[in-house]
C-alpha positions in Angstrom: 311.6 105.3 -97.0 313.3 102.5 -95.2 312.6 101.7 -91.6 315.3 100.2 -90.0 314.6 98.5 -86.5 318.8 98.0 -84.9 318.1 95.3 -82.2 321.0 94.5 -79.6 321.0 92.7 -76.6 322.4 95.0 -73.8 322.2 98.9 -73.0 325.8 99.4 -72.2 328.2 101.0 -75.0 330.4 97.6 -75.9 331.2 97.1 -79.3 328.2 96.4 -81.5 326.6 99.3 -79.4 329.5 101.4 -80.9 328.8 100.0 -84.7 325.0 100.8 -84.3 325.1 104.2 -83.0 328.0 105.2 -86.3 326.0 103.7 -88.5 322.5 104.9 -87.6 323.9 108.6 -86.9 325.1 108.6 -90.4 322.6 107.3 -92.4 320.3 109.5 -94.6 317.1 111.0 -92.7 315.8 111.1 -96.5 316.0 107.7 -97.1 315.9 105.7 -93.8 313.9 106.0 -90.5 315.7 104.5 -87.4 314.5 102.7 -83.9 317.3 101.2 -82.2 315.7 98.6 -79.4 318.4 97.3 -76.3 318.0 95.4 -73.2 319.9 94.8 -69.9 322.6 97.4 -69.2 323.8 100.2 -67.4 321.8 102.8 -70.4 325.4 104.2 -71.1 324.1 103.5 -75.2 320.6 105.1 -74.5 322.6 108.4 -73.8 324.5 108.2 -76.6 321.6 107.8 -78.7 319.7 111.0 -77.0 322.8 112.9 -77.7 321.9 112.4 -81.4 318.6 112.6 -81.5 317.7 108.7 -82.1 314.5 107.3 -81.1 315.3 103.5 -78.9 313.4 101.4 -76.5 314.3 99.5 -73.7 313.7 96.2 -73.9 312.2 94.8 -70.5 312.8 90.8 -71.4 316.1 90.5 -73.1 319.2 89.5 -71.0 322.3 88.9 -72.2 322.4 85.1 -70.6 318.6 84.4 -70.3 316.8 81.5 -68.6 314.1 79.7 -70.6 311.3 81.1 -69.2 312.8 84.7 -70.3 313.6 83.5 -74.1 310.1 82.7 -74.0 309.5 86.5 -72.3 312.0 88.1 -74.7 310.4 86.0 -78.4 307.4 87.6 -76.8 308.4 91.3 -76.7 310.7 91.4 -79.9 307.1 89.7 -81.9 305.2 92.8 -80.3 307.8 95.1 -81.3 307.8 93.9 -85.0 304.1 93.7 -85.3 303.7 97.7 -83.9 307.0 99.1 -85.6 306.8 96.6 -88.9 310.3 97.3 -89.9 311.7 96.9 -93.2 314.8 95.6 -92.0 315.6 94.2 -88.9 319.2 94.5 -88.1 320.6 92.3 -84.9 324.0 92.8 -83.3 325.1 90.6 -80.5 325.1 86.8 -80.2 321.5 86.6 -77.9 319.8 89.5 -79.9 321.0 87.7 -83.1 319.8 84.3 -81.9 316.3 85.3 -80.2 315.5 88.1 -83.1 316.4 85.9 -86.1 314.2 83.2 -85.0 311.4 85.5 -83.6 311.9 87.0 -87.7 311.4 83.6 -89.0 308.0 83.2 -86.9 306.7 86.9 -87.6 306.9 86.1 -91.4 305.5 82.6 -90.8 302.6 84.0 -88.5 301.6 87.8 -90.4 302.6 86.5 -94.1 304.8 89.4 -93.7 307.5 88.0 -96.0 309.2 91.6 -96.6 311.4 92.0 -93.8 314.9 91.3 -94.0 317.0 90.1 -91.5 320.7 91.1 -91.1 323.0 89.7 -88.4 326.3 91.5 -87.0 328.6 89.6 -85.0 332.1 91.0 -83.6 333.6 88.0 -82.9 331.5 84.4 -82.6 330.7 83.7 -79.2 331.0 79.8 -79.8 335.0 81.0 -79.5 335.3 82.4 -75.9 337.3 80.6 -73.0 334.1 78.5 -71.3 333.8 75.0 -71.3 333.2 73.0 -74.5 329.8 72.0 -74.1 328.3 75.2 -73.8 330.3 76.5 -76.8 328.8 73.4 -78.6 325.6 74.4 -77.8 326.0 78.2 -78.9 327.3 76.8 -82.2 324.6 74.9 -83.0 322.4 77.9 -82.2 324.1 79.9 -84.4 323.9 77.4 -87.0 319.8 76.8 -86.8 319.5 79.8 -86.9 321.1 80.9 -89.9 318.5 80.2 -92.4 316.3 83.1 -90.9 319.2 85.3 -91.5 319.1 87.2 -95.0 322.9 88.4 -94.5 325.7 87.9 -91.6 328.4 90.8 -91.2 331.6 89.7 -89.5 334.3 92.2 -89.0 337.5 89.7 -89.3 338.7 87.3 -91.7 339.2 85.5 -88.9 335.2 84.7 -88.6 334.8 84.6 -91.9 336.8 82.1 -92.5 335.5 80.2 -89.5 332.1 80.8 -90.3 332.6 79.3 -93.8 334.9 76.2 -92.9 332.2 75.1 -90.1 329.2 75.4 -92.3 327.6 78.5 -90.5 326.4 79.9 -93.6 327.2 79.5 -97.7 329.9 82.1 -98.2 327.6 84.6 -100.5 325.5 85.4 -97.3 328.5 86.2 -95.3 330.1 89.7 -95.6 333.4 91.1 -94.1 332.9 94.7 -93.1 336.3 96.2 -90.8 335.3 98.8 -88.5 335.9 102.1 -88.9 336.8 105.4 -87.2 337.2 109.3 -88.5 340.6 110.4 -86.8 339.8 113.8 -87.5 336.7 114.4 -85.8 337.7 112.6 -82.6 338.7 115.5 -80.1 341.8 114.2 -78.0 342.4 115.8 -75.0 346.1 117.1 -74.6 348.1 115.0 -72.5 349.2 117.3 -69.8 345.0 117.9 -69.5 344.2 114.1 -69.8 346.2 113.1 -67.0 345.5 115.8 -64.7 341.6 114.8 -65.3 342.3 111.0 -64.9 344.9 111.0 -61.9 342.6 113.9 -60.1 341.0 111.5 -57.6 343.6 109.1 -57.0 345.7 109.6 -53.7 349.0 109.3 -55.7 350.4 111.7 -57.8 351.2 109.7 -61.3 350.2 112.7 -64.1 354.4 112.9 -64.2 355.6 109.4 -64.5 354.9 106.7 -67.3 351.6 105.5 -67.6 350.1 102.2 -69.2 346.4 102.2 -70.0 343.8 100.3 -71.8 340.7 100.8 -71.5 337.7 97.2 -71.5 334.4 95.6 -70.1 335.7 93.6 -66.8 334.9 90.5 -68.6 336.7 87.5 -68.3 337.7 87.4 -72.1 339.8 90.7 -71.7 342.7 89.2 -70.0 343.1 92.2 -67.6 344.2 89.7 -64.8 347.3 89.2 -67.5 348.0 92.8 -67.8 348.2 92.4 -63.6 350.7 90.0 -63.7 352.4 91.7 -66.3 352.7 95.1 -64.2 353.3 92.5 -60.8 356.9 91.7 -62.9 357.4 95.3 -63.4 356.6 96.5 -60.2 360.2 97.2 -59.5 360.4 99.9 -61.9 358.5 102.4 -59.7 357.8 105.3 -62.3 355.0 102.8 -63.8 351.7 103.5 -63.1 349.0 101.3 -64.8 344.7 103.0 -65.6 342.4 100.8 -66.5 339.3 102.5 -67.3 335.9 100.5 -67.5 333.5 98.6 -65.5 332.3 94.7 -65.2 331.3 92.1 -62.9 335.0 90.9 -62.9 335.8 93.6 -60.6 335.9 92.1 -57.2 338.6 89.3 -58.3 340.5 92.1 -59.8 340.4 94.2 -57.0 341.5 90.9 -55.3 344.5 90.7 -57.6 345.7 93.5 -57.2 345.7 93.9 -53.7 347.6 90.1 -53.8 350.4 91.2 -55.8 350.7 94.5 -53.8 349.9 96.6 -56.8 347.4 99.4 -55.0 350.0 102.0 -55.5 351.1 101.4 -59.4 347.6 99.5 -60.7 344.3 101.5 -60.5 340.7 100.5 -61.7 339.3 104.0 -62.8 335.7 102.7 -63.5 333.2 103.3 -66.7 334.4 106.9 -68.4 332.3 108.4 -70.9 334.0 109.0 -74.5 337.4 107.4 -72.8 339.2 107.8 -76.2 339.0 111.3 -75.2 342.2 110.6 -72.4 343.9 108.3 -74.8 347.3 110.7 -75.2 347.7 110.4 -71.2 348.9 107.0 -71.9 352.6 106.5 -73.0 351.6 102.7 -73.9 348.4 101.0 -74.5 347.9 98.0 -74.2 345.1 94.9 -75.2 345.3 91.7 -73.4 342.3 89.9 -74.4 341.7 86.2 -74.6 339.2 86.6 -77.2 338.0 89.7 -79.3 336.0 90.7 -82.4 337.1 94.2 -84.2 338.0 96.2 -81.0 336.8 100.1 -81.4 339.6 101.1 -78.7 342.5 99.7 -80.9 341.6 101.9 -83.9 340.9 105.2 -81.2 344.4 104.5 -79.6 346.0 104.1 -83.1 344.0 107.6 -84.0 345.7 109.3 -80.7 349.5 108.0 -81.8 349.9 105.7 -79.1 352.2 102.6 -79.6 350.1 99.8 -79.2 350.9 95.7 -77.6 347.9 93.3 -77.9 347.1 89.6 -78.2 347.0 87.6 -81.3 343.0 87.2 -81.2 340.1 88.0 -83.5 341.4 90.7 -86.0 343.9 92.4 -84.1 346.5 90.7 -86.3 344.4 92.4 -88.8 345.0 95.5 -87.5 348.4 95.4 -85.7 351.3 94.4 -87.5 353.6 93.2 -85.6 357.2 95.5 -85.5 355.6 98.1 -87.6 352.7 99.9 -85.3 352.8 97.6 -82.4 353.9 94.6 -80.7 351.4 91.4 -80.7 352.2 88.9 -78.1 350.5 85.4 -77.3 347.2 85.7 -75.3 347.6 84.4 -71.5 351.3 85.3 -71.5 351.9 87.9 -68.9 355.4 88.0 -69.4 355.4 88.7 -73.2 353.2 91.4 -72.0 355.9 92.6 -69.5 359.0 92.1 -71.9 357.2 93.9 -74.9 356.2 97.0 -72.6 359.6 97.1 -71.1 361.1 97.1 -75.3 358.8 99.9 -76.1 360.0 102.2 -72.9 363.3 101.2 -73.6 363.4 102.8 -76.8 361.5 105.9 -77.9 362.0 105.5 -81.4 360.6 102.5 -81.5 357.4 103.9 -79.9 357.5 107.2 -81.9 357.9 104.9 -85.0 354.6 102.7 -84.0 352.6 105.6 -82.9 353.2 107.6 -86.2 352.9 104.3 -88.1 349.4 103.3 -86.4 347.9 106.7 -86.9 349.0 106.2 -91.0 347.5 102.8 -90.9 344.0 103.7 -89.5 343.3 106.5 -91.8 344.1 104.2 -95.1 342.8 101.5 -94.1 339.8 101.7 -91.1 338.1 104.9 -92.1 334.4 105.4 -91.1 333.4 105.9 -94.5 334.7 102.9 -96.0 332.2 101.2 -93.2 329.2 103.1 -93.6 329.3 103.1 -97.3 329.7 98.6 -97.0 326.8 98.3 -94.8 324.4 101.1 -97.0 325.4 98.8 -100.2 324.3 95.8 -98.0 320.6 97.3 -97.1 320.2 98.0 -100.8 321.3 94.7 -102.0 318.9 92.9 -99.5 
């Protein structure tokens, strides 16, 4: 039996949460024995994971931006954790878990002449490529690069990273892998829309469920662009029956609240907060859109393509992967609110054109992004290593 040890950096259900708990769900109780470790977070993953019966920890040490005195902390607690749990393969998603497990790996093997443990690395979406200053991406890319020796495999879900993984030296081309996420339409249980929106709009002090409603759903990071999807609803506040839900949670909240309140949006823009299976509420939407500055393989793009929706995001990461433009959705420039504005207005304009993307998007995801395909890419990678 294989013992797989899924390491991640925080506790909340973001992406590489979401690839961890498909994949170690589905693998074969027979054949592998899973431990899924996390740090900082609000535990949102750790209930998932109870839900389906998989043992995790909670990592005390690991933050998602750590000082030096907690790298030292966390290279501490992930040696501890190897040395009790002595995994056959140690699987890190997430650019800190990635960076601190790989090299706490390396000096495991070096220290216990354990030289059996493998190390895969996931990464949706290199973090050397978000909107901060230079200097620290430098620094984050040469991180990545040291440490990509102690890494025995490195699953990207673009071409996008691949590519840029390859052209900058990262790692030799046979250790990288592309693996697409995937989702399986057919088990996810939509709610109908007359139910969504009455569950959605319940608490709000305006009565929306009948008018036309944009939604998205995102962490309030920075790197989502939601302050673009403001402005955007700010040039279309004049067409009243509009109502924008934005359901998540995030330390941008305040300046969004700020925002909104600014542009005089409290009665057409509303921050719902973290929902729990959100996908669930996907067909109260008319329009859903993406407006990140910077993404990996977004789980919400293939769920909203699963529920029908016509879909407008940003050309970033592998949404132009995913999206083709004119055919299931509208991809406009990130930081453009008003290409964001137009291309919502084109799709309300015309519902045709919307029925057309919806039924095209829900075609696309089932060839292309099925859960199966994924599952079945990343077993062949844990038999390979």
């Amino acid at each position: 039996m294989v013992k797989i040890l899924f390491l991640v950096t925080q506790s909340e259900f973001g992406g590489a949460q979401h690839y961890i708990f498909e994949v170690a769900r589905n693998l074969d109780l027979k054949k592998y024995k899973v431990l899924v470790a996390a740090g900082e977070g609000d535990g949102e993953f750790f209930k998932k994971l109870e839900s389906v019966q998989i043992q995790y920890i909670s990592l005390k040490q690991m933050k998602r931006i750590p000082w030096p005195w907690q790298i030292f902390l966390a290279v501490k607690e992930i040696f501890i954790l190897l040395k009790r749990e002595k995994p056959d393969i140690l699987f890190l998603a997430s650019t800190t878990a990635g960076l601190l497990g790989s090299f706490t790996a390396f000096l495991f093997k070096l220290i216990t002449k354990n030289y059996k443990l493998r190390t895969i690395y996931r990464i949706g979406g290199w973090a050397f490529r978000d909107p901060r200053p230079f200097w620290l991406n430098r620094i984050i890319f040469w991180l990545e690069k040291w440490t990509s020796p102690f890494k025995d495999k490195i699953i990207v879900n673009s071409e996008i990273d691949r590519e840029s993984a390859i052209k900058s030296k990262i790692a030799p081309p046979e250790k990288i892998v592309k693996i697409y996420n995937g989702i399986d339409v057919n088990n996810l249980d939509f709610l109908s829309k007359e139910k969504a929106r009455n569950i959605l709009v319940k608490n709000l002090s305006f009565n929306i469920k009948d008018g036309i409603i944009i939604g998205t759903v995102a962490n309030f990071y920075k790197t989502k662009g939601l302050k673009y999807l403001i402005e955007a609803a700010n040039l279309l506040k004049n067409k009243t029956e509009i109502s924008f839900l934005l359901i998540g949670e995030g330390k941008e909240r305040s300046k969004l609240e700020a925002l909104i309140k600014k542009k005089g949006l409290e009665d057409n823009f509303f921050l719902l907060g973290r929902i729990s299976n959100a996908y669930r509420y996907f067909k109260a939407f008319d329009v859903f859109v993406l407006p990140s500055l910077k993404e990996g393989f977004p789980w919400v793009i293939l769920e909203a393509m699963g529920a029908g929706l016509p879909i407008i995001a940003t050309r970033t990461g592998a949404l132009p992967e995913i999206i083709e433009n004119g055919i299931n959705g509208i991809l406009v420039e990130p930081k453009d609110s008003q290409a964001l504005a137009l291309a919502i207005k084109k799709i309300l304009e015309n519902k045709k054109l919307a029925e057309k993307f919806g039924q095209n998007a829900k075609e696309r995801v089932k060839q292309k992004f099925s859960l199966k395909k994924m599952l079945e890419r990343t077993e062949k990678i844990y038999k390979e290593i």
